[in-house]
N, C-alpha and C positions, 0 to 999 in steps of 0.2 A: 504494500500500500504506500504512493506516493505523499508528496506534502498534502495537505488540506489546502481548498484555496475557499478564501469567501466570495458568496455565490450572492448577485441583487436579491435574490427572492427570499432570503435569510432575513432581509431588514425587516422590523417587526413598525419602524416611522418613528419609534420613541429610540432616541438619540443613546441616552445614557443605558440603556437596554442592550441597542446596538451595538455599544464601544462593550460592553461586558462580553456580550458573545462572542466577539472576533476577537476579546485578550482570550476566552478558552479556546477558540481554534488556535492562536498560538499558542498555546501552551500544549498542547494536540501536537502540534509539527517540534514543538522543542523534546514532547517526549517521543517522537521518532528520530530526531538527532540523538539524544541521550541514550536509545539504544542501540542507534548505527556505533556510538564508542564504546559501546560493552565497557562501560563503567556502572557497575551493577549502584553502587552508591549513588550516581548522578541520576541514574534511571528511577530511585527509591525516593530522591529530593525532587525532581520534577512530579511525580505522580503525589508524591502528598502537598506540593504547591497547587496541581490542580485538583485536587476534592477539596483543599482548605479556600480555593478562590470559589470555585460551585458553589461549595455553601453558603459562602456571602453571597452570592450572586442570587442563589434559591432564597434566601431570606430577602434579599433587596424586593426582589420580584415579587415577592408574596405581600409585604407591606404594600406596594401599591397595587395590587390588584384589592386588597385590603379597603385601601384607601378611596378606593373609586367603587366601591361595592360592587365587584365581580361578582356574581351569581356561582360561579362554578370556583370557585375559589378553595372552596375545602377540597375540593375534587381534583385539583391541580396541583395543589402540596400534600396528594396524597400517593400521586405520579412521582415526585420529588423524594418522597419519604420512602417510596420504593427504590428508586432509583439509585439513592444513599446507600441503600442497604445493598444492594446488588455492588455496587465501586467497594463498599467496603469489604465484601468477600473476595475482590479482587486483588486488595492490596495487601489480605490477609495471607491469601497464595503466595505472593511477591514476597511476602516477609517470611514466610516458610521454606522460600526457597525456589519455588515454579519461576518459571520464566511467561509471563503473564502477558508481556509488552505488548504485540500482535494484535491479542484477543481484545485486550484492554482497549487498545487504540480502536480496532474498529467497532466494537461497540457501541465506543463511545461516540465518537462520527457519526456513526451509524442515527445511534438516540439523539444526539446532539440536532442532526439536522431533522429529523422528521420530528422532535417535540418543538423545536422553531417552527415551523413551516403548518402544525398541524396545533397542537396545546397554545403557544405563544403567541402565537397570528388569533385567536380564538378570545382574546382578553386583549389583543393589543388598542382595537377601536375604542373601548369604553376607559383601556387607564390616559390613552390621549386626549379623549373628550373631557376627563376629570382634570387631568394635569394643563390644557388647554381654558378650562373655567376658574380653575384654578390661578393661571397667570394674568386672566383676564382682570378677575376681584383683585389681585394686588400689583394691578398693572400702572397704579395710579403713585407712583413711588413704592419706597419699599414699607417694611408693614410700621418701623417704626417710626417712619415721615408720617404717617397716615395717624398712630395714634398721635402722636403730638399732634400734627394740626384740630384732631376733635379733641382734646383735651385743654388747647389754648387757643383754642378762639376771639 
């Protein structure tokens, strides 16, 4: 399996969403660098850099789908909470010894682009239209311009 490249139909429109995704695609191609150098150590530092950046990312994502009242929200961090569980059987191999790297990577690729394209595209309209109403209400300066001016009128 060659590099990852990112693909237009990956973008979910929400920006900071976006830049998260394509830091896991790299971190995807860094850990098929780290085991083209069969440095078993690098390969062990790359793969818990990326389930320790997923998870922030699965938390980030969850608060605003949160925050925008997703409908299927429980249902989405419950994809997530599988899918946790599944990486970390993987990295328990890797720590035991198996050579995991392959498997690992396409998987992960694998899950990575069809829960963008299919779960993430799925929530993406409603946290933009939220974080869009959102910029709107405090487009008017920022929130502490705003309370001063209604406080000292």
């Amino acid at each position: 399996m060659a590099l990852l490249v990112w693909q237009d139909d990956l973008n979910t429109g929400i920006e900071v969403i976006d830049q998260q995704h394509r830091r896991i695609v790299e971190m995807l191609n860094h850990l098929y660098n780290a085991q083209r150098s069969m440095e078993r150590t690098v390969v062990g530092e790359v793969i818990d850099e990326l389930v320790d950046y997923t998870l922030s990312h699965f938390a980030f994502e969850e608060e605003l789908m949160e925050e925008a009242g997703y409908a299927f929200c429980a249902a989405h961090k419950r994809v997530h909470e599988v899918f946790v569980k599944r990486v970390s059987e993987y990295r328990m191999r890797f720590q035991a010894g198996e050579d995991i790297t392959d498997e690992l990577r396409t998987m992960l690729s694998r899950w990575l682009f069809n829960h963008i394209r299919g779960d993430d595209k799925a929530y993406a309209e409603q946290v933009k239209n939220h974080l869009n109403r959102f910029a709107r209400e405090h487009d008017d300066g920022n929130w502490l311009g705003r309370t001063l001016k209604r406080l000292f009128r």
